[in-house]
N, C-alpha and C positions, 0 to 999 in steps of 0.2 A: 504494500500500500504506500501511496503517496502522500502526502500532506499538499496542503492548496492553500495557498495564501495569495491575497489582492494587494497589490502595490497601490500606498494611497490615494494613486490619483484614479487607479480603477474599482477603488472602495466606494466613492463617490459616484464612477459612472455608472456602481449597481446598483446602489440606493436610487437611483436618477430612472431606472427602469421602470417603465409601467404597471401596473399591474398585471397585466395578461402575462407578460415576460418573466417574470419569476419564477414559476415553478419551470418552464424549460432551463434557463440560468442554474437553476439547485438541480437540474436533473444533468446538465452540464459538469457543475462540480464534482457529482457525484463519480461522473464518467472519468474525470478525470483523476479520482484517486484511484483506479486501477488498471485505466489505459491511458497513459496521457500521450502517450506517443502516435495516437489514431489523428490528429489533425492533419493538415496541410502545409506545408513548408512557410513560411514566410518569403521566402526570396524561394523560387523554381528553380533557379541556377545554383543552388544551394543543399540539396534536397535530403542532405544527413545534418544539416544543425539543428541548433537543441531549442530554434522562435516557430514558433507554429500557429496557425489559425485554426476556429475551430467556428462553426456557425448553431446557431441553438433558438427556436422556436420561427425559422422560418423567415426570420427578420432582422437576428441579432446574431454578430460575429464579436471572438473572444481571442485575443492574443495573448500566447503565453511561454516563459520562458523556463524549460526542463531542467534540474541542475537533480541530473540521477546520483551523482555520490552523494546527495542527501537527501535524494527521495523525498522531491520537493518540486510541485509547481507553481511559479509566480506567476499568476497573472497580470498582464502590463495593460491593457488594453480593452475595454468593451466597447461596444456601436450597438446601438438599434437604431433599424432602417426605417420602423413605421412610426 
């Protein structure tokens, strides 16, 4: 298992979240303490580092950076689209 933690300034953009967006967001984190490594690359020329994107209720994407020698994901990043 992983641990999950939001960098301050994405602590803010989920409190900022709607309310429809939430439970997908916690269904997100969820996902992410025991596959974080299922996103998207950040950069596609890049496609083994450890920034990834991830998209969660159809309208919101989640950037986050893996640091597995401490089985640890930082989220840096949320967006909703709607």
């Amino acid at each position: 298992m992983y641990s999950v933690d939001l960098d301050p300034v994405a602590q803010q953009q989920a409190e900022a979240l709607p309310v429809t967006a939430i439970n997908t967001f916690l269904e997100l984190r969820a996902v992410l303490e025991t596959d974080p490594w299922g996103g998207r690359p950040l950069n596609p020329d890049n496609p083994k580092a450890n920034i990834l994107t991830y998209m969660f209720g159809g309208l919101g994407s989640a950037v986050s950076l893996i640091l597995d020698e401490q089985r640890l994901v930082h989220i840096i990043r949320i967006d909703w689209l709607g």
